[in-house]
N, C-alpha and C positions, 0 to 999 in steps of 0.2 A: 504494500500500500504506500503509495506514495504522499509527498507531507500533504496534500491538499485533501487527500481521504477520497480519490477520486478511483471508480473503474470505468473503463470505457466498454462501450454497447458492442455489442458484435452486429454486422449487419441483418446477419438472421432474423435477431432477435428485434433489431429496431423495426423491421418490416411487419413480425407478428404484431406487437403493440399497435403499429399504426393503421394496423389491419382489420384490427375487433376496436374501434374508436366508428361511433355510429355516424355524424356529421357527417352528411355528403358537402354543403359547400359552405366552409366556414371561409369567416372571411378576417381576422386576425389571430394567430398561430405564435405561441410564445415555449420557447425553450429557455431554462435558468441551469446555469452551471452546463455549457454547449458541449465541450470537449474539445473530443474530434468530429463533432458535427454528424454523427449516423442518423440518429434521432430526427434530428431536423435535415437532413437530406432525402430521408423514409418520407419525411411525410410533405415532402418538396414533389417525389414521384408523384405522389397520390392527389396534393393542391396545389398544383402550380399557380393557382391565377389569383391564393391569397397572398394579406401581407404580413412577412414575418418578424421576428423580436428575437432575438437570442443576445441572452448575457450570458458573462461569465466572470472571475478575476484574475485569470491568465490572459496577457493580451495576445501572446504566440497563438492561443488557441481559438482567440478572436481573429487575427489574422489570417489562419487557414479557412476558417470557415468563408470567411471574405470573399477570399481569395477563389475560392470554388463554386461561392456562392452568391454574388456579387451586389444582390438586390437587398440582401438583407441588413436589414438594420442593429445592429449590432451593438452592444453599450458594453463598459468596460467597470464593473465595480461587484462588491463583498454582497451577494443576495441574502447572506444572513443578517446582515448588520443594516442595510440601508432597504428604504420604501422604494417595494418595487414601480408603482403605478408614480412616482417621483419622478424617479431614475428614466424609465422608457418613455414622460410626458408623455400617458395617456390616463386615461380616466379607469379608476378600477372597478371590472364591471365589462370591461369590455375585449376581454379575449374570448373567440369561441373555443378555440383548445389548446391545450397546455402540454407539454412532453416534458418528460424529465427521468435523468438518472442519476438522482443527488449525493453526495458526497457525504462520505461516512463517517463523522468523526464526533467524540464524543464533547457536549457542553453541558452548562449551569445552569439548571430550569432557575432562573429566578423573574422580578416581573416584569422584565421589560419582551418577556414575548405573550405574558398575557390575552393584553389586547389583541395581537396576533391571532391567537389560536380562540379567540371569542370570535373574532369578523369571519373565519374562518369555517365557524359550526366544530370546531375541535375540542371541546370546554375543557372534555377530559382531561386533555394534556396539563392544563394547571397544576393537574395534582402527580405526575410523573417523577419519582425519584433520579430516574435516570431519561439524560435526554441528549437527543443526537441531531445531528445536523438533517437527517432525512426527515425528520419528524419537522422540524423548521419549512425546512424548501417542499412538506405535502401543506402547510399551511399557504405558506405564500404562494401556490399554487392556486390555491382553493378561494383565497383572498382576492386574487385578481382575475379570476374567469367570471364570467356574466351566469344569471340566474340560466338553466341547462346546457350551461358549457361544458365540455368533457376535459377530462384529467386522464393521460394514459401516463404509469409512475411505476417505477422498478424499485422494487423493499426490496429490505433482507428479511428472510423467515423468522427472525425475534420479532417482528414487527407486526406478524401475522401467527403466530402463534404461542409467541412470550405469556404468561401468565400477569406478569405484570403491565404490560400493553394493554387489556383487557378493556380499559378507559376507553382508549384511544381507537379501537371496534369499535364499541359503542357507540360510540361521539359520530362515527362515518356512518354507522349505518342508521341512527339516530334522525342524522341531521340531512342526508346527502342519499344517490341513488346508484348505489355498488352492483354495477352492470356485471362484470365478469372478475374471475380471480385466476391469472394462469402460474403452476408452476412451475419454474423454468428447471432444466439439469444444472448437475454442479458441474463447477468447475468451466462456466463459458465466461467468466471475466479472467482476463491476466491477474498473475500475480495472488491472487486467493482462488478457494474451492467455496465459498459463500455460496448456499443456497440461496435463493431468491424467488421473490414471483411478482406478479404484471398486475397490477389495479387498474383499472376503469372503472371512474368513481364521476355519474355525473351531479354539477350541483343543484341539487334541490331534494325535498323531502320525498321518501322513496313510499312508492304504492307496489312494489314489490311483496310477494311473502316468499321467493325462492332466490337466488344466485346460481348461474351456473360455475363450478371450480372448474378446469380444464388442467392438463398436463400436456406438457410441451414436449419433443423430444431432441435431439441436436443436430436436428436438419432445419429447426425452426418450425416444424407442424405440428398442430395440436393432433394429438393419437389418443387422446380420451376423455369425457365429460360428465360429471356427475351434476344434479341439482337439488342445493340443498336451502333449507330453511331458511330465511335470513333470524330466524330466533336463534338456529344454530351456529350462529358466525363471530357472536363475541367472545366462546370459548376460544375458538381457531377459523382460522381461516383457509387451510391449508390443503389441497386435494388428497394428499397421499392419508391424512387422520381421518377425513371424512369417508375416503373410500374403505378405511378399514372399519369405521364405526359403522358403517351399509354394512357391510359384508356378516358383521357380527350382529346385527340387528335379525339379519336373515336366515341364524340360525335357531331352530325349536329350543324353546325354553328348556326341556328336558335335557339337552344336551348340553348343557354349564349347572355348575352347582350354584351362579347365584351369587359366590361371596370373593371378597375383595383381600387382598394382602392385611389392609389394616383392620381387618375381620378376628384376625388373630394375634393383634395386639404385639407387633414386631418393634424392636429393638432397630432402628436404622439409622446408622452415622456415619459418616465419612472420615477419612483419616485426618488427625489433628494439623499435621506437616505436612510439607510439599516434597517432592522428588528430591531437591534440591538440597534440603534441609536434613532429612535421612542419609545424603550421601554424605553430607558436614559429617552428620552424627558417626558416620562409617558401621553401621549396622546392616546387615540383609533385610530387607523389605520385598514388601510386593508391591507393585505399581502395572499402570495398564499394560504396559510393553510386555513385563514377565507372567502375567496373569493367562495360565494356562485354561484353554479353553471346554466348558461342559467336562471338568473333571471334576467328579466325587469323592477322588480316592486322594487329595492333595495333601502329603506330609511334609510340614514345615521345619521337624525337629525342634530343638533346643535352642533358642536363640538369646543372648545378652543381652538386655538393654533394660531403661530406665523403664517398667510399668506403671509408674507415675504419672509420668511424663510423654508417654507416646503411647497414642491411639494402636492396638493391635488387635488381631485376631487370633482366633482360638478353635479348637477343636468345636465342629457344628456350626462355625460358622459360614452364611454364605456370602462371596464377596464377588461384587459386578460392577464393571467400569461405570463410572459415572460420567467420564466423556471419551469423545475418538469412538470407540468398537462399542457402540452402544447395546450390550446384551453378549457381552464377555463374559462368563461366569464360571466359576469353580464354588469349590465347597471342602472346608478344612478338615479332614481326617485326625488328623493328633498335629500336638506341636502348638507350637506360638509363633507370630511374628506380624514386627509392625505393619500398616497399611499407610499411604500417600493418601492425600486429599482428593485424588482423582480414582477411590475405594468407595463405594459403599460396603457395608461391612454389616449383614442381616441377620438377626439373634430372633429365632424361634423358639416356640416350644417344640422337644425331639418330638415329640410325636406327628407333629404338622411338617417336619422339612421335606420328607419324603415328594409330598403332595406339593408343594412350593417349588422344589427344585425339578420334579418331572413339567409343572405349567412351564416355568421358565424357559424351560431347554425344548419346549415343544414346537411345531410348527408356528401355532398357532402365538404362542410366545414371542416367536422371532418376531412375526409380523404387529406384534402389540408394540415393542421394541423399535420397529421402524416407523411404526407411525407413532410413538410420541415423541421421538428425539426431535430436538430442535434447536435453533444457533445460529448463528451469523457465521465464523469462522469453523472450529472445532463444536460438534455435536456432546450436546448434553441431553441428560433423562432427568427430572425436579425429583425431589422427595416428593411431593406432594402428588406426582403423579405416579410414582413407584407405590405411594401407600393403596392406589387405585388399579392395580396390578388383578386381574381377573384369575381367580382361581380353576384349578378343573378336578373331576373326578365328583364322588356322592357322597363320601364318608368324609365329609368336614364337619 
């Protein structure tokens, strides 16, 4: 990632975006944070005869755009920091659609973005612990399109399926009319594997009660579409969860027992230290990398250290990556030894592991696994959605 926190579009994928954007002939076209110009060349093919707006605060990447692009109007300044409808002397209110693929870096919700996220329909966002640049530039998007202007906007999957985001659903589907949600594959921006996906959000209050999610695949086609509730979108947004929670919905009740991990009242914590920090201490640990996989029989031996002082595991323990390999797991046979911060580290009753570490390691397991992990960079699973961990068999 580079200092500006910037990824560029691949053309594929600028064409999908500007492809599911319903306006047949808008006639002012605004891109913030340009690039290398995909985005706003996508959708040059498709209107040529509007007029367009692209900022940025690289002026080389204003230049190019220029340069290729000749008619456009171009302004050179911080879209986080300054009024957009200011800056491009127009009136705010008056773009029919907006591209964007905002720059990822993290800030200080305090109040001078507010107001921002009030003209916005984003209220939520006020109350956001953690806040990012992408969250900024979907407001000031939202802020300067005219009442049913369209927004087409490339997030990262914390943004559409973070627990703590949850506001910020809300607030979109609340306020605004969330046409489609696509997932894109990882790994089509340079320099990171960020999962991502494609909002088309127009503004105004939504008479919707479905969204369709779509999956993308890296030819740039969509290859699959599910549609789901708009009640179901503030948990997540994300195709790959919802196509599993269909699938499981679709199964006869007889066939699940019903009860959840936190059913059985589990012990689950992660390791006190970091990788980093074990290695200082010079102890043997386990951490993702060495964390042998659907072993039951794991003996740790005898190992030295402070159990005061560092989180470890024990015989009966079960232990699964908490990021990277999401649904790694082993199970402690005898012996001690400490755990990394990137451990869960899960204390049952014996008599329930059996039944816990057959769901885990199951098919059906795997797929519970891939559809909750979620992340911007490196994939994680929450405690809070491990305590939600779907059990199997009849004898719970």
């Amino acid at each position: 990632m580079e200092e500006l926190g910037r990824y560029y579009t691949d053309n594929l994928f600028s064409k999908l975006l500007i492809n599911n954007i319903e306006n047949q002939n808008p006639t002012n076209i605004l891109e913030l944070g340009v690039g290398e110009g995909s985005l706003i060349k996508a959708a040059y093919e498709r209107w040529f005869d509007a007029s367009y707006y692209v900022a940025d605060i690289d002026n080389n990447s204003l230049a190019k755009v220029q340069q290729e692009l000749p008619f456009v109007k171009s302004f050179h300044f911080d879209s986080i920091k300054e009024d957009i409808s200011t800056k491009l002397k127009i009136n705010s209110g008056s773009i029919d659609i907006a591209v964007c693929n905002p720059p990822y870096l993290k800030l200080k919700n305090d109040l001078s973005y507010a107001k921002i996220f009030l003209d916005a329909g984003l209220e939520g966002c006020t109350k956001l612990k953690n806040l990012t640049t992408d969250i900024v530039f979907l407001a000031k998007n939202l802020q300067i399109l005219k009442e049913t202007g369209e927004l087409g906007i490339i997030l990262p999957d914390g943004l559409i399926t973070g627990k703590e985001f949850e506001v910020l659903r809300q607030s979109i589907l609340q306020n605004h009319s969330l046409k489609a949600v696509i997932q894109l594959p990882e790994n089509i921006f340079k320099k990171t594997e960020a999962l991502t996906h494609i909002l088309i959000i127009e503004k105004r209050r939504s008479t919707r009660t479905s969204t369709p999610l779509f999956l993308a695949n890296t030819f740039g086609e969509i290859v699959d579409q599910i549609d789901v509730a708009q009640s179901s979108l503030t948990e997540r947004m994300d195709y790959k969860y919802h196509t599993w929670s269909k699938k499981l919905s679709a199964v006869k009740p007889n066939d699940l027992s019903n009860k959840f991990l936190k059913d059985l009242n589990p012990e689950i914590k992660r390791g006190n230290l970091t990788h980093k920090d074990l290695l200082n201490a010079g102890v043997s640990f386990i951490h993702t990398t060495n964390l042998p996989h659907r072993n039951s029989e794991m003996q740790v031996g005898k190992n030295q250290f402070d159990e005061t002082k560092i989180r470890y595991a024990k015989a009966g323990d079960i232990l699964l990556s908490r990021v990277g390999c999401i649904g790694k797991i082993s199970m402690v046979k005898s012996g001690k030894i400490p755990i990394t911060d990137c451990i869960y580290r899960i204390r049952i009753p014996a008599n329930y592991r059996k039944i816990v570490w057959a769901s885990m390691i199951s098919l059906s397991g795997k797929e519970w696994f891939a559809a909750h992990s979620h992340g911007v960079c490196a994939k994680v699973i929450s405690k809070a959605d491990l305590f939600n961990f779907p059990l199997q068999g009849s004898n719970i």
